[in-house]
MIVO-213096 format. One record per residue (C-alpha): residue in one letter; x, y, z. Coordinates in steps of 0.05 Angstrom, whole numbers, padded with zeros to 5 digits, always signed. Layout:
<nodes>
aXYZ ...
</nodes>
This chain:
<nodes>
x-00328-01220-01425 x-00283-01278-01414 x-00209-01265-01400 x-00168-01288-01469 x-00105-01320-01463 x-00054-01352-01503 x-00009-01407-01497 x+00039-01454-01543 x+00025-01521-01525 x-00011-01590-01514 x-00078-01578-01502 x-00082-01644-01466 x-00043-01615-01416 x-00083-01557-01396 x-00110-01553-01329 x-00173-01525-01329 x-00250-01540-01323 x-00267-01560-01402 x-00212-01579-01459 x-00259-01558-01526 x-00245-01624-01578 x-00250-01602-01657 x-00278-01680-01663 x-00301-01705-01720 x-00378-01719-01736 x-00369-01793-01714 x-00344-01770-01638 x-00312-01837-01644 x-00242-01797-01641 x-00193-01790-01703 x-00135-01746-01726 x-00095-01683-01695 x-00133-01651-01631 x-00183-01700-01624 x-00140-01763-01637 x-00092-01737-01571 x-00147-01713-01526 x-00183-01797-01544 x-00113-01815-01530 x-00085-01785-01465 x-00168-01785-01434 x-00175-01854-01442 x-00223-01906-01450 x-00279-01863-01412 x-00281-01812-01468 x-00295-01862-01527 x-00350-01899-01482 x-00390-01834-01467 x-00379-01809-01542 x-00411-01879-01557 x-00460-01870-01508 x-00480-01807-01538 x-00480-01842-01606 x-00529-01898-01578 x-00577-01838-01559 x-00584-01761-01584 x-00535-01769-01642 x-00548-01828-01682 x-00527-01796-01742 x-00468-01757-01708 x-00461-01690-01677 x-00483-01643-01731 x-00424-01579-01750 x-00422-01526-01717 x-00456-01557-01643 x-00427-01580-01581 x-00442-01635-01535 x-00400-01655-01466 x-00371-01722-01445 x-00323-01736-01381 x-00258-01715-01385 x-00220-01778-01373 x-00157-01784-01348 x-00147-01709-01365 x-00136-01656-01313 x-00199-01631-01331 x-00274-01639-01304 x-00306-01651-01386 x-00294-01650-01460 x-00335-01604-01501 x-00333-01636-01571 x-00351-01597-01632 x-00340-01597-01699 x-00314-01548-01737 x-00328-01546-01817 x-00275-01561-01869 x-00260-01491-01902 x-00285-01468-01974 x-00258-01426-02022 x-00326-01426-02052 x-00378-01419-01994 x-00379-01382-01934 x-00377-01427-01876 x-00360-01378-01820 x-00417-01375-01793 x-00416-01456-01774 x-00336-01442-01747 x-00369-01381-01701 x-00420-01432-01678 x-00369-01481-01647 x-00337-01435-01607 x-00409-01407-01583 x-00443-01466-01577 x-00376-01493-01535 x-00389-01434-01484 x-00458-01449-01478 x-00446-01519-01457 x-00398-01496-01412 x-00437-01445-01380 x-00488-01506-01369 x-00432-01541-01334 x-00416-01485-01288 x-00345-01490-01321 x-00307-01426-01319 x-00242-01446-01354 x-00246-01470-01421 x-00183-01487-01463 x-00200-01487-01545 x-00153-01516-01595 x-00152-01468-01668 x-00227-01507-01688 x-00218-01526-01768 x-00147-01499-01775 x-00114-01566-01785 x-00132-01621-01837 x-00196-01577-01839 x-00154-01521-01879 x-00183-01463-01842 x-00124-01411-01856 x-00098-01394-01786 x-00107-01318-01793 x-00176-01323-01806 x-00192-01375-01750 x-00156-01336-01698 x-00196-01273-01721 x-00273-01319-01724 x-00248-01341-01647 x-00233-01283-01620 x-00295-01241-01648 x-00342-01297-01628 x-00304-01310-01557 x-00310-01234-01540 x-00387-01231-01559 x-00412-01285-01520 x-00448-01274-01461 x-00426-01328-01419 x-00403-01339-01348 x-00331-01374-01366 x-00282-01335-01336 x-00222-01357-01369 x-00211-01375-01446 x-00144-01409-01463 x-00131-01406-01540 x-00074-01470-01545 x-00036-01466-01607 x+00002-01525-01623 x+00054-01511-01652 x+00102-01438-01661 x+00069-01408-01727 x+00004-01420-01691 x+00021-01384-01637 x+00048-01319-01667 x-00011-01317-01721 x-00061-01326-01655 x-00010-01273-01616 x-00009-01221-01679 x-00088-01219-01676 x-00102-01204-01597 x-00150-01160-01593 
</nodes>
């Protein structure tokens, strides 16, 4: 099992093998977490998302999967982009949310990466409440059977945090 930590901050920051990207479908880069990591990676991200476009994922990168790019200008070796689904109060969609953050650790254990940093997948304009995103991650981070060492939950902003904090297992 992976080692979970926590920290409040910019997840474009991190230092560590993969930065996970809640993209959108297009990979073409948008709002919020994937908007800053398109941003502060550079050019190199948006031409391998395209890239990836021209070839497996015509149609976009289908919820709940993961796919890896170059990490850009980022002090990190790859992206992992997933996407997360937009919450429902009238359908269960966990099971797609439990799938990015397994599906992320399987491409990472492909990579050989053992540090992943994950933003809160679908908590933002996705409307995932935060209590029940931290509690999906952590279940689904802790049952994995993968060879990343370290996961590095990066919450954004200060209720983030402490709803992430109040829920380590």
């Amino acid at each position: 099992m992976a080692n979970l930590t926590l920290v409040q901050g910019d997840i474009t920051a991190q230092s560590v093998d993969a930065i996970v990207n809640a993209a959108n479908s297009s990979l073409l880069g948008g709002g919020g977490v994937d908007g800053a990591i398109h941003r502060k990676g550079g050019p190199e991200i948006l031409e391998a998302c395209r890239a990836l476009r021209a070839s497996h994922y015509g149609k976009g990168l289908p919820t709940g999967r993961a796919v890896a790019t170059t990490a850009g200008r980022l002090d990190a070796r790859w992206v992992i982009h997933t996407v997360g689904p937009v919450w429902s109060a009238t359908e269960d969609r966990s099971g797609l949310l439990a799938s990015c953050y397994r599906e992320s650790l399987a491409v990472a254990d492909e990579l050989g990466a053992r540090s992943v940093a994950f933003p809160a997948i679908s908590t933002g304009i996705y409307g995932w409440p935060m209590d029940d995103g931290a509690r999906i991650a952590y279940e689904t981070v802790q049952a994995a059977r993968t060879g990343v060492e370290g996961v590095r939950f990066v919450l954004f902003d200060e209720r983030s945090y402490e709803t992430f904090a109040a829920r380590l297992p």
